[in-house]
C-alpha atoms as a printed R data frame, in Angstrom:
   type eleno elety resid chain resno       x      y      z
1  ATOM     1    CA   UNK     A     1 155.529 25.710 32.750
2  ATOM     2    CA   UNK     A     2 154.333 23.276 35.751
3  ATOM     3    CA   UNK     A     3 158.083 24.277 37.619
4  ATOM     4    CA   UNK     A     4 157.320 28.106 37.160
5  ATOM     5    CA   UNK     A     5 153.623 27.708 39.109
6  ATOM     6    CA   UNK     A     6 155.354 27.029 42.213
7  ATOM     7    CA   UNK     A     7 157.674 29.660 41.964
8  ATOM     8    CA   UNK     A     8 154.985 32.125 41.553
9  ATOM     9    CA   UNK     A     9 153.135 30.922 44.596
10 ATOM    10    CA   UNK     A    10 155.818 31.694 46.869
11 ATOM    11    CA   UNK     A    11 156.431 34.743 45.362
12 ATOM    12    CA   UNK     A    12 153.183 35.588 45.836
13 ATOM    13    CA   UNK     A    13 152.623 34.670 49.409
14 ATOM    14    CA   UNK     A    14 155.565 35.994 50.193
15 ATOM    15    CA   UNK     A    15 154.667 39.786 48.849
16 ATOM    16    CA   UNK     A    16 151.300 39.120 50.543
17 ATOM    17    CA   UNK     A    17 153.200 38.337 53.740
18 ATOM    18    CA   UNK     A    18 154.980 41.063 53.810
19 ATOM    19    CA   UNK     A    19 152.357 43.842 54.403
20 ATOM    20    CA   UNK     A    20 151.665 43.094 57.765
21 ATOM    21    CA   UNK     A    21 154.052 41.279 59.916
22 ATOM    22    CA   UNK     A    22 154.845 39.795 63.906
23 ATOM    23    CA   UNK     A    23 157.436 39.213 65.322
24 ATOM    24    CA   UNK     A    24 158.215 35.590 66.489
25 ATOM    25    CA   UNK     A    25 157.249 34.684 70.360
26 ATOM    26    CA   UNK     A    26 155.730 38.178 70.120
27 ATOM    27    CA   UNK     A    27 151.640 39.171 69.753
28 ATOM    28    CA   UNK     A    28 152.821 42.633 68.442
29 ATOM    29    CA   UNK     A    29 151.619 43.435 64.801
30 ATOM    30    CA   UNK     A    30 153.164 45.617 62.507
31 ATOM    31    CA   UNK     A    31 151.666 47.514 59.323
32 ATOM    32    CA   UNK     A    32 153.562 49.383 56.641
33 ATOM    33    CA   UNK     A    33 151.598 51.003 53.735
34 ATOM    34    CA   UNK     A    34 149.632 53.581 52.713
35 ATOM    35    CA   UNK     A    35 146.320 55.338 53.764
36 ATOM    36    CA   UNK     A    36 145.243 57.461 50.491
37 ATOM    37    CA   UNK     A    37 148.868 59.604 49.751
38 ATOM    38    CA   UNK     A    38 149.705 58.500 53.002
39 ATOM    39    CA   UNK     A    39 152.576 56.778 54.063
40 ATOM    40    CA   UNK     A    40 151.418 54.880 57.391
41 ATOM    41    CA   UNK     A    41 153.877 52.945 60.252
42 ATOM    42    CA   UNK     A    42 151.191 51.265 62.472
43 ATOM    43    CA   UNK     A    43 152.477 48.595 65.414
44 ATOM    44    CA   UNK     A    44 149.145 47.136 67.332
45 ATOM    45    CA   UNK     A    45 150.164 45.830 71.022
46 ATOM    46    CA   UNK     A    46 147.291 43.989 71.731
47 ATOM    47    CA   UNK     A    47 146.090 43.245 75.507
48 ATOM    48    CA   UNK     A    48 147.790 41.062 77.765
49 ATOM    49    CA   UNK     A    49 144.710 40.073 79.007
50 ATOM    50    CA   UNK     A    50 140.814 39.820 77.370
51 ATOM    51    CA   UNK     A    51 139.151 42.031 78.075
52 ATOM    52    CA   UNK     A    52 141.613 44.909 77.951
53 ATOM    53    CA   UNK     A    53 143.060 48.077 75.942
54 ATOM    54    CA   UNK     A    54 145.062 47.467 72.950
55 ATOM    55    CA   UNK     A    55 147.742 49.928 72.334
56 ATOM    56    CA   UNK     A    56 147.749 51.241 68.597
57 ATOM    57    CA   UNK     A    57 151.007 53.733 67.779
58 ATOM    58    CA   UNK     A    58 150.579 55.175 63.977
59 ATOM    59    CA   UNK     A    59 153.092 57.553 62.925
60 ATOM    60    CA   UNK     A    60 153.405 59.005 59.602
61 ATOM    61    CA   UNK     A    61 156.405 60.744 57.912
62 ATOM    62    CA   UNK     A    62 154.240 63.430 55.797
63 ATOM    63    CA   UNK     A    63 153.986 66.949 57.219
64 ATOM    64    CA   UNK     A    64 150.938 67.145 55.328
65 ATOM    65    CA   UNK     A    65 148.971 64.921 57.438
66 ATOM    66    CA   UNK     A    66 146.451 66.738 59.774
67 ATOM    67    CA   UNK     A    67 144.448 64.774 61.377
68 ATOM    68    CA   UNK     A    68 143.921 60.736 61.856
69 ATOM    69    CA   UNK     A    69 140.584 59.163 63.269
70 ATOM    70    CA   UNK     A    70 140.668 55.478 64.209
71 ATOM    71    CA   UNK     A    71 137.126 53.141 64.665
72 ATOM    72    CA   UNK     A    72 137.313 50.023 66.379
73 ATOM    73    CA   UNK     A    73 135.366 47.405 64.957
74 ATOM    74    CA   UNK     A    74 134.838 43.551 65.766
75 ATOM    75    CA   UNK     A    75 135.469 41.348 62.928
């Protein structure tokens, strides 16, 4: 029982890890999941300098899709 509670925590962290990745040495972040029915490929390029413009690049494979609004918001 105590040797399966470890294995469960890395399983865990590493499902929750793998929603939203980076690539090493770069700031780039990368999203794959779903937005309602919605399959969703989102890759953030944030600014290379504060303050700037991130770049946000969201594509979805449905046909379905019409139309996609986006809100910034400060966390």
């Amino acid at each position: 029982m105590h040797r399966a509670l470890p294995l469960l925590s890395i399983a865990a962290l590493s499902i929750a890890a793998s929603t939203a990745w980076a690539h090493i040495g770069s700031p780039d972040v990368f999203f794959e999941g779903s937005a309602g029915p919605y399959p969703l490929f989102v890759t953030i390029r944030p600014p290379s300098v504060i303050p700037g413009i991130a770049q946000i690049e969201i594509r979805c494979p449905s046909a379905d899709l019409q139309k996609l609004l986006i809100t910034p918001s400060r966390s």
